[in-house]
N, C-alpha and C positions, 0 to 999 in steps of 0.2 A: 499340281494340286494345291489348294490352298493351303492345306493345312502346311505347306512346308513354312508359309510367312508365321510360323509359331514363333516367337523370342524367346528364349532360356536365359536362367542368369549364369552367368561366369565370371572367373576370374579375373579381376583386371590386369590389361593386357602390360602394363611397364610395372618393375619392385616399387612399392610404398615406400616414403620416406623413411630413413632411420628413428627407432623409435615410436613406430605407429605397428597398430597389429589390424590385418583382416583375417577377418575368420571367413573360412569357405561356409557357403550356402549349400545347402544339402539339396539334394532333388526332392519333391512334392511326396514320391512317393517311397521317400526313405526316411520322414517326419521331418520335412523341409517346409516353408512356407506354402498353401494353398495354389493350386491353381489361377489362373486369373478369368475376372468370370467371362471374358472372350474366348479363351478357351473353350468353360464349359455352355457357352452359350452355340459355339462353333460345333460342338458334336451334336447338342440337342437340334440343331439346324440339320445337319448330318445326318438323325436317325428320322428327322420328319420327314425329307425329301427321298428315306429312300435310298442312302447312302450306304455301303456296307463298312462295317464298323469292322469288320476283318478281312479287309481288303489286302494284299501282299505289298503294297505301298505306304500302308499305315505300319505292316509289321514292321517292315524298314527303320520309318520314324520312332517304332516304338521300342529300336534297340539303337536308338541315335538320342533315346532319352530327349523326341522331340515331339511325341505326342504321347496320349494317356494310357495305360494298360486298358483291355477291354472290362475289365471286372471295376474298375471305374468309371468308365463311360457308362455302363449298363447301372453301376447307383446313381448317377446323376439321370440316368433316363426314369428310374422307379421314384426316383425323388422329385420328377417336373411331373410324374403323374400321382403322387401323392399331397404334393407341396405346391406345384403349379409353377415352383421357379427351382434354378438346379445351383441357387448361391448358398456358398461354401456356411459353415458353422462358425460361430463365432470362439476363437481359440481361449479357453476360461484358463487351461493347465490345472480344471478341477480344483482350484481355489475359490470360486467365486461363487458364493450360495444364491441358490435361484430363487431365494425368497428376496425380496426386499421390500424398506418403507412405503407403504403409498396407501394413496387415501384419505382417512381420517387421524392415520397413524405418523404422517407426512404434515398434516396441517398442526398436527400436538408439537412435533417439534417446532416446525416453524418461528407459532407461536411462542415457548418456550426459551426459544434463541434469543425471541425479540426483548423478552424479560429479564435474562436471566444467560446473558452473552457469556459470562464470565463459568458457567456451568463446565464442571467435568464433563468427561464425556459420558461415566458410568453416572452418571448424577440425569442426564437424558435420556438413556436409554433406562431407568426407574421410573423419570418423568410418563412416556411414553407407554410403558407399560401397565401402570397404575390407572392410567385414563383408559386402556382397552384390554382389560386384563386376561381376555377372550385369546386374544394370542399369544404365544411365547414371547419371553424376551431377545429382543432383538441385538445381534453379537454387536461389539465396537464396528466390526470393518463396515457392518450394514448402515451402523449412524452414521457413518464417518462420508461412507458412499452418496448419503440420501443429501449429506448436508454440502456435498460437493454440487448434485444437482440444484440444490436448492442457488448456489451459487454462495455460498459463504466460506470467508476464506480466514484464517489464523493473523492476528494484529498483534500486537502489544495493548494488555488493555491499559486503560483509564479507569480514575475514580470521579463521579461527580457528587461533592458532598449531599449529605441530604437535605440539610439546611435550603439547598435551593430550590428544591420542591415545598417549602414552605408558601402558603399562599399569599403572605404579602410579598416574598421574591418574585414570584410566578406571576403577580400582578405588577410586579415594578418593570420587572423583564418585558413583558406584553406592553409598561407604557414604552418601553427603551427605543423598540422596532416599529411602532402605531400610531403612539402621537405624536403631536407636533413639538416644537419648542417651547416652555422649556423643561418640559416630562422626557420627550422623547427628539428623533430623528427623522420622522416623517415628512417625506418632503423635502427634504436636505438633499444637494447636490455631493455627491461623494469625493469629488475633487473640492471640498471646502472642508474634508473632514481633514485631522489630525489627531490620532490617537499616538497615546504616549504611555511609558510604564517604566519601571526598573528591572533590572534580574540580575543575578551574582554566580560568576562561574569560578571554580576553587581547580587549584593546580591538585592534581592528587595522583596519589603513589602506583608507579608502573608495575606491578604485580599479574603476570601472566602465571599460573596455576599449571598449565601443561606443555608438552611440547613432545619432541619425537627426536630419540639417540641411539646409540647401541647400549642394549640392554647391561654391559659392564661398564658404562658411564653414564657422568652425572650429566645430566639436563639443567646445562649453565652455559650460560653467554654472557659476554663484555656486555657494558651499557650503562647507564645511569642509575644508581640502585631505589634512591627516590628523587621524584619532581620534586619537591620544596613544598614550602610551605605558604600560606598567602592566597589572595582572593582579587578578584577584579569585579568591584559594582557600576554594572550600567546603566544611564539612562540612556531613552530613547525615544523620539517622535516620528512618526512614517504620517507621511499624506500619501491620500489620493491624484495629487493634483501633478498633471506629468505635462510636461511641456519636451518638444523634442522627441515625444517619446518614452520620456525620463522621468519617476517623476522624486519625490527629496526626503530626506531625513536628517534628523539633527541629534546627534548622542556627546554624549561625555563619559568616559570612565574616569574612574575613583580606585583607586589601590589600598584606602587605608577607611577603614568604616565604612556602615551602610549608607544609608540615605535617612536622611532628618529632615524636621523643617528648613533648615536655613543652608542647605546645600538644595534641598529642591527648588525652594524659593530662588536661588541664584541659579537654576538653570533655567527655571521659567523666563525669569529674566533676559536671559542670555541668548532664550528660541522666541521671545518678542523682538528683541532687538533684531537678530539677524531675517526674522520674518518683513519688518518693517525695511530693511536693507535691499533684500532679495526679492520679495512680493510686496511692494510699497503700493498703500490703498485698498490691500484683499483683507478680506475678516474672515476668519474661519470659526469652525465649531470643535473645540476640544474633549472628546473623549478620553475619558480612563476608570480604572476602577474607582471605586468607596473608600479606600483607604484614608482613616482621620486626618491625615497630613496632606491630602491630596483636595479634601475640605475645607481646609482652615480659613477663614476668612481673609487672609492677606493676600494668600492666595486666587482665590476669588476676585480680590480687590483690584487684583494685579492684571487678571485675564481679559475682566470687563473694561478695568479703565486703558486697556491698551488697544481697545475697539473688539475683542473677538468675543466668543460665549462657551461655553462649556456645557456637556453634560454626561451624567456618573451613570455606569452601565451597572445592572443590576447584581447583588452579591451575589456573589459565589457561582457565578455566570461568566467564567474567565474565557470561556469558548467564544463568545462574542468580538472578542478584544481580536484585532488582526495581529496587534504588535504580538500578541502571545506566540502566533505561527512564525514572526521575523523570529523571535527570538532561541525558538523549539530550531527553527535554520543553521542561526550561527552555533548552537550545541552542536550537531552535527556536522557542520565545517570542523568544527575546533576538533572534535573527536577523530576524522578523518585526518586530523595532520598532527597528533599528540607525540608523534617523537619531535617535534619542529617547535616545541613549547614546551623550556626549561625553567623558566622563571616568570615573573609575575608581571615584568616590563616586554618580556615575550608575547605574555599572554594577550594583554594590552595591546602590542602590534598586531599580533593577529585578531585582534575584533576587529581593530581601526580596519583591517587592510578587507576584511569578510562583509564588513556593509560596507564601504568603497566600492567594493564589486556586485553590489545588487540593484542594478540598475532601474528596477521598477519595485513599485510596493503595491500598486491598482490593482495587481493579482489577488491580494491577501484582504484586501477590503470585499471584492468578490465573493472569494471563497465562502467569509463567514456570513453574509446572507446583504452587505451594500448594496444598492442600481449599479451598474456599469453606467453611469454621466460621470 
């Protein structure tokens, strides 16, 4: 008979490794996992043909725990004639409230999110409520549920100042991405760009707050008690332009002060020369932010008279900038290897060694809204 090609689950047949635990599977009908619906599709075939569902061949399988008791088979046959199909309930374990968002109660959040990301959750589920106040308020796990369908998922936020919804930013911004030269980057081939910036990463003290001992000892370990003190400022130029595959950047760190006129000016310097060296006859277009030092006419004086052009992305619109995402990178390097960085000449080797290893940048120009040319 057929029904004997039923599969059941069992034990697996060789011991588990040391260290690993299987729990036994219960049978279906001792609050074990659901039938499967070939199963219950096998007997509703069964009671339509005519079959007898107590037949002394089934009682067999039904004390081989290899087919279903009859007072099962007969609710899956009142449930294909109430229901029209005999697939099993969906297992809630009576946590899961059968109300949920949907609707116009669904589109309040939405909305809401898009505003206002940064929101509690009880700060949504007020929102929500207020605009339909026709229903109850809706628990945490229901927003929580709705905003998983919705597909939104927990980040780290951000701040964007508000200064840059000012409308001469928002018009500067708009020339940044739309016009042409020398407002904007329209039209610009992205392997002629070079975007450049500073950033300053500080050694700072190893302080882990918890850990795990037996309850009559202290929670202490060997190790370095602080990282030291000190700072590493870098500059940095990422192109688009990749040859090989590859394509370049140019940095310098600084261990002692920030950055000023006449140390920026001597790296400007320093990324003409080796440009002239390395891409002899190319002109590119230099991006960076608005910073007064990044203005100053010598500067200028310098970009232009060494054949290239520049232009200033709009304040407080740091999202634009690609170098911003290089540099969000090597934070995250650095922090993935912080016992391996004891000092400041440390720290230094491992930036050197962290852009050494990023073989492209075309990504990053991409990402924040460049052409792929």
């Amino acid at each position: 008979m057929f029904a004997e090609n039923i599969i059941t689950v069992s034990r697996p047949p060789v011991r588990p490794p040391n260290g690993t635990r299987t729990d036994t599977v219960p049978h279906p009908s001792q609050g074990g996992k659901a039938y499967a619906p070939e199963v219950r599709d096998q007997v509703i075939s069964m009671w339509q043909n005519g079959g007898d569902l107590m037949s002394p061949e089934l009682q067999v399988l039904r004390q081989q725990r290899k087919f279903p008791c009859f007072a099962t088979c007969d609710r899956w046959i009142r449930q294909f004639n109430e229901e029209g199909h005999p697939r099993c309930k969906r297992p809630t374990g009576n946590r899961i409230s059968q109300r949920e968002v949907h609707g116009q109660d669904l589109f309040n959040l939405s909305l809401y999110r898009m505003v206002r990301p940064k929101a509690y959750l009880d700060e949504v589920r007020a929102y929500v409520h207020n605009q339909n106040p026709v229903n109850p308020p809706y628990s945490q796990s229901q927003i929580y549920r709705a905003e998983r369908r919705l597909g939104l998922v927990r980040k780290a936020a951000s701040t964007t100042s508000d200064c840059a919804y000012f409308e001469a930013n928002l018009f500067k911004r708009q020339q940044y991405w739309y016009a042409q030269f020398p407002d904007g980057l329209q039209g610009e081939s992205t392997r002629d760009i070079i975007d450049l910036d500073e950033s300053n990463y500080k050694l700072e003290t190893q302080n882990r707050k918890f850990g795990k001992v037996m309850r009559e000892k202290r929670c202490d370990a060997r190790g370095k008690y602080k990282k030291g003190e000190g700072s590493v400022s870098l500059l940095m130029a990422i192109s688009g332009d990749e040859q090989a595959g590859q394509s370049f950047s140019f940095h310098r760190c600084f261990t002692e002060g920030g950055t000023d006129l006449y140390r920026f000016f001597n790296y400007m310097t320093e990324l003409c020369d080796w440009l002239d060296a390395n891409r002899p006859g190319r002109s590119f277009l230099f991006t960076m932010d608005n910073l007064n030092l990044h203005r100053h006419p010598i500067v200028s004086n310098l970009i232009y008279g060494r054949g290239h052009r520049v232009v200033f992305r709009a304040p407080y619109w740091s999202c634009d900038g690609s170098i911003e995402y290089v540099f969000n990178t090597v934070q995250t390097r650095l922090q993935m290897d912080v016992h391996g960085v004891d000092t400041v000449f440390d720290l230094v080797n491992k930036i050197n060694t962290i852009v050494g290893n990023m073989p492209s940048f075309k990504r990053y120009f991409i990402y924040v809204g460049f052409p792929d040319n």
